[in-house]
Structures are given as structure tokens and as C-alpha cells.
DOLUM-618914 format. One line per 5 residues: number of its first residue (from 0); their letters; for each residue x, y, z of C-alpha. Coordinates in nm, 3 decimals, decimal comma. Layout:
residues N
NUM) a) X/Y/Z ~ ...
This chain:
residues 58
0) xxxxx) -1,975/2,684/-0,257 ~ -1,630/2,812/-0,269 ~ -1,451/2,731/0,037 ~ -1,154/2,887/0,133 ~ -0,734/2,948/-0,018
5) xxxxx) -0,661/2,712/0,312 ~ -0,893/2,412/0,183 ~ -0,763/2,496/-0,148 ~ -0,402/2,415/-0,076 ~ -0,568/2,086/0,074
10) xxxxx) -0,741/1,975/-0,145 ~ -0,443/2,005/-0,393 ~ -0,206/1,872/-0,131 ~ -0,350/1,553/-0,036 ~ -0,451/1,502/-0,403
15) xxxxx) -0,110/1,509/-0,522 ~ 0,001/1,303/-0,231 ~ -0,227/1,040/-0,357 ~ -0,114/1,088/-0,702 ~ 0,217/0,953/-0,629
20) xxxxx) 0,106/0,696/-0,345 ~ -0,119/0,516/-0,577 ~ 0,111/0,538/-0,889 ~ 0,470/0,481/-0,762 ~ 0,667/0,162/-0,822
25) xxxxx) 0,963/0,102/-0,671 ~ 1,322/-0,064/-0,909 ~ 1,170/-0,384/-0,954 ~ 0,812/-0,246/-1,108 ~ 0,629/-0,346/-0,828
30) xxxxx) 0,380/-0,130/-0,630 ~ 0,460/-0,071/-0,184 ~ 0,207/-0,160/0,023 ~ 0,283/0,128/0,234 ~ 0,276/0,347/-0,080
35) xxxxx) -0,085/0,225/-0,125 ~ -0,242/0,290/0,205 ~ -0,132/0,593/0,220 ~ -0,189/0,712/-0,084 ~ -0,560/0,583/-0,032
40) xxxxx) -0,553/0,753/0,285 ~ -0,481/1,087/0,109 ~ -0,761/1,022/-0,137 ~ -0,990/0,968/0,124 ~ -0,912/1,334/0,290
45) xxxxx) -0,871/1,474/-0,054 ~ -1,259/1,390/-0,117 ~ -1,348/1,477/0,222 ~ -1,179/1,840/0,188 ~ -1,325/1,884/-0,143
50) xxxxx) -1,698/1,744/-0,063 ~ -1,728/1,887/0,274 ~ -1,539/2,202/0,267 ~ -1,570/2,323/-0,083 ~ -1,897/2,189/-0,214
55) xxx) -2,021/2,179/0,073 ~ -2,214/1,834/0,021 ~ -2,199/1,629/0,356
């Protein structure tokens, strides 16, 4: 367990990139579907960084 300051900063990175992909709305309170994907794609590599590099799970 552990992992490394590199997978670290990714793990952070790609969660906060996710953050604000699935939570942003644009002027008219409505939610992108570009903001989506790609904020799920960020949560996708945020779990992966954090499962597989850190914790060492998969």
C-alpha cells in the first residue's frame, strides 16, 4: 500500500477533474453532455489510479 507522490497527484487530478465534469451546469442550469462523459471518464481513471496503484487491489 502506499503508492507513489506521482499517483498521488493523479489520483487528486483526475478526481477533481471529475468533480467539476459531473457537477457543472452551464447559464441555463442545465448539465453538458460533454461535461458528463468526461467527467465520468476521469472517475473511471481516478478509481483505477487509486485501486490499482495505491491499494494495490486489481
Amino acid at each position: 500500500m502506499g503508492g507513489n507522490v506521482i499517483d498521488w497527484i493523479a489520483v487528486i487530478a483526475t478526481g477533481a477533474i471529475a468533480a467539476h465534469g459531473l457537477t457543472y451546469k452551464d447559464a441555463n442550469g442545465e448539465r453538458p453532455w460533454v461535461h458528463l462523459l468526461f467527467g465520468s471518464i476521469a472517475l473511471m481513471f481516478c478509481m483505477r489510479f487509486l485501486f490499482s496503484d495505491i491499494l494495490k487491489i486489481w
